[in-house]
Phi, psi and omega in degrees: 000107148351119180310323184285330181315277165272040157271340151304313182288302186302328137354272167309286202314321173301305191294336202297308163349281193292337181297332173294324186304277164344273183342315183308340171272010197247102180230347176252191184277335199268314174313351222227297172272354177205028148062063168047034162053042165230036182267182157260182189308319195294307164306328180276315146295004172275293177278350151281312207287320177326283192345318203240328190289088178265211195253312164007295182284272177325303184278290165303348185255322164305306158289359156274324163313301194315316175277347201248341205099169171291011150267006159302327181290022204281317151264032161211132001279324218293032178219282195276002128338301185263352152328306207275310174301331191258332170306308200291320203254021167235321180286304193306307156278018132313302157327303158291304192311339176304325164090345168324144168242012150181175218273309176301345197282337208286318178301345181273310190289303179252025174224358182092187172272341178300307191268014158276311181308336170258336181294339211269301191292350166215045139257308188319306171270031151287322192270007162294308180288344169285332165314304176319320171294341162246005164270288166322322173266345112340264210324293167336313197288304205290291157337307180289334200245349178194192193270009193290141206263152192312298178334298193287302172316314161294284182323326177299323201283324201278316144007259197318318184279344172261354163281317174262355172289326196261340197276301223241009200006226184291308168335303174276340161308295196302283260273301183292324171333296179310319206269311186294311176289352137316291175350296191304319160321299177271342153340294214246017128332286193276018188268307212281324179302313198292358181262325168287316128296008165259179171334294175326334163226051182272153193283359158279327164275000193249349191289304213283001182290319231279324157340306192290326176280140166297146188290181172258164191280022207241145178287160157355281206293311182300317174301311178291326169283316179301329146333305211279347199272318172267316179326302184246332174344297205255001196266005155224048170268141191299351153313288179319279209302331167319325188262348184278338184265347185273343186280169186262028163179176198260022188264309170295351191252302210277339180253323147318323215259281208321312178275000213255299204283308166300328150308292193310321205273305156356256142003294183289354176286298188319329161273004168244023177259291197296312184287307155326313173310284185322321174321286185306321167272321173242065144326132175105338200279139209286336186222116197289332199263031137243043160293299221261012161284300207292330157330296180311304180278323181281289162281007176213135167355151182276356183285326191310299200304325177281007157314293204293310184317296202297294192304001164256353177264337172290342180293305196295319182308293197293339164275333208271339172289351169261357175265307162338274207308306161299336175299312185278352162249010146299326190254309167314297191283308210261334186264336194265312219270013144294313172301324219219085193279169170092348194302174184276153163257015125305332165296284160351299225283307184324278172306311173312310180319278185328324194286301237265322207300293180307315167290348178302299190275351178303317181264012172279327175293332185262348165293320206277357176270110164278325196299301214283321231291313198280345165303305162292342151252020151281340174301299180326297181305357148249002215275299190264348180309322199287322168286332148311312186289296156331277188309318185308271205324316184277002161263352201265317205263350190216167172279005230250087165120174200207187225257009133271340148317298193289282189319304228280291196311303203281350169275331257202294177310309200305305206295320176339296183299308180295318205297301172304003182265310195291320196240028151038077189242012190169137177287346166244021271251342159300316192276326169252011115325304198296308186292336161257015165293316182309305171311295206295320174297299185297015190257315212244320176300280182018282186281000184270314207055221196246160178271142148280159186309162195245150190226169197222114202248021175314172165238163193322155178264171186312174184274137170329173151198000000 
């Protein structure tokens, strides 16, 4: 067994830990799915900002510079940044104030249970498949660093994330959030000093690489859609809104997402520093998304790598475990525990626990079809969102339209989406989801006219700590 191998495993080995630690405070279903509505800024802007930072970011957006140029960058960081600034300065304290345990309760109180049931039902396997896609790249990393076969790797990974994602829920997801995204934080940190500081990355050679690529070919209109795709997608995904009903107050949720969102743009800058670099030094690379592992290795000690290594497996722990977790208390809270009312909320605690066990090994099963997986959640991260975003907003901020608005909006974005993605019918095929989830509410509120207002019969959240 390789030295680095195990300085990786104890790595995993440290997070499964505190997720065990962590568990013991998890005795109700809101301790478990919102960590009992008490963290502070600091877990909270920690774990947002983990949350989005995937291997994605590191890896895909760095190979997308590295071939495209600074037009690869366009959603990361900058989209989902703003993602995270425009979440603190429209959403977040609506939100909180709502008393809500995950993003469907918002569709129950002011559209029923038929249409929580269906958003629910097409928000929940995005985050699955997203899980999927980072239980693979966990796998990958864990596989690339030793002799272990890809197969065992992916299990050992999906294993490990689902053993403290079930133990410990959102409690333990923020608490290791802090530890990986330091981590991460400082990986591509001390990457960037040691990168940066040669010739190669001086900010005149990095002006003149950036320079150097032919623009890409896209209109106006193609550009403002790949924008628009992390920008509003991603902005009431139950990952995100899970830590905004988990702060202990809507002043900590709305001043986290601000600083979460100013990280990320920080941070995200560096790996589109390092691809430029890598653009002049390693030229030529037959797969564009491994500069900056090849960066790690080639050019700097070999102790160097497991900086890196840990910081990209701290990119993957923290998203993929925040995927877990929503998929299944989308499905725990809004679809079972609702069939059986009245239940102990230990029972809840129970069920919730069973969804992420299931959805774990559900995305363990689609990590191993690698050809499919990552196709599909850049498709995912838009299908269903535009009707979400639509609908959520005209229930959280106005009376205006009534549960066949919304079932018209969440239908209307999707089928929209799919159809112009598959049959490449339209040069924006997001921006025009978005406009017809919009068209269909205000069409269908027209005859609906306005709801009375929706109350929340939540009970107080726990005392701060």
């Amino acid at each position: 067994m390789s030295w680095l191998l195990v300085a990786l495993i104890a790595y995993v080995g440290l997070q499964l830990g505190v997720g065990l630690i962590v568990s013991r405070r998890v005795v109700t279903e809101s301790d478990y799915l919102i960590a009992g509505r008490r963290l502070g800024p600091v877990l909270v802007t920690f774990s947002m900002f983990a949350t989005w930072f995937g291997a994605e970011t590191c890896i895909g957006a760095a190979g997308a510079v590295y071939a495209l140029g600074l037009d690869g960058a366009t959603a990361d960081p900058f989209g989902y940044a703003g993602c995270l600034l425009l979440l603190g300065a429209v959403f977040a304290v609506p939100l909180w104030r709502r008393r809500l345990t995950t993003l469907g309760d918002l569709f129950a109180v002011r559209f029923g249970r038929r249409i929580e049931r269906l958003a629910v039902v097409l928000m929940a396997p995005t985050s699955v498949l997203w899980a999927a896609a980072q239980i693979r790249a966990f796998g990958q990393v864990i596989a690339t660093t030793s002799d272990v076969e890809l197969e065992l790797a992916l299990a050992v990974s999906a294993a490990v994330v689902i053993v403290y994602t079930t133990a410990g829920g959102l409690l333990a997801d923020a608490v290791t959030d802090v530890v990986q995204g330091g981590l991460l934080a400082v990986g591509l940190v001390v990457l960037a000093f040691a990168v940066l500081g040669r010739d190669e990355g001086s900010v005149s050679a990095l002006v003149e690489t950036a320079r150097s690529f032919a623009p890409v070919e896209r209109s106006l209109l193609e550009r403002a859609d790949a924008f628009a795709i992390p920008l509003f997608g991603s902005l009431l995904a139950q990952e995100q809104v899970a830590r905004i009903l988990a702060a202990r107050s809507g002043r900590v949720a709305r001043g986290s997402a601000f600083a979460a969102g100013g990280l990320y743009l920080a941070i995200g800058i560096v790996p589109i520093g390092l691809a430029l670099v890598g653009a002049r030094v390693l030229p030529g690379l037959e797969d564009p998304e491994q500069i900056l592992p090849r960066l790690a290795l080639e050019h700097f000690p070999p102790w160097f790598y497991v900086v890196f290594a840990g910081a990209l497996i701290s990119a993957i722990l923290s998203t993929v475990d925040s995927a877990l977790l929503a998929a299944a208390s989308l499905v725990a809270h809004n679809l079972i525990a609702p069939l059986r009312p009245g239940i102990a909320d230990r029972t809840k605690l129970r069920i919730a626990r069973g969804a992420v066990v299931v959805f774990g090994v559900v995305a363990y099963g689609l990590a191993r079809e690698a050809d499919g997986v990552y196709a599909l959640i850049e498709s995912a991260s838009a299908f269903a969102s535009a009707g979400v975003l639509v609908s959520a907003s005209f229930g959280l901020f106005t009376r205006f339209g009534g549960p066949k608005s919304a079932g018209a909006s969440l239908v209307a974005g999707a089928v929209v989406w799919t159809l112009a993605e598959s049959g490449d019918l339209v040069a924006a095929p997001y921006l025009a989801s978005l406009a017809a989830a919009a068209l269909a509410y205000v069409t269908l509120a027209v005859f609906e006219g306005r709801r009375p207002p929706a109350t929340r019969a939540d009970p107080e959240p726990q005392t701060s700590t």
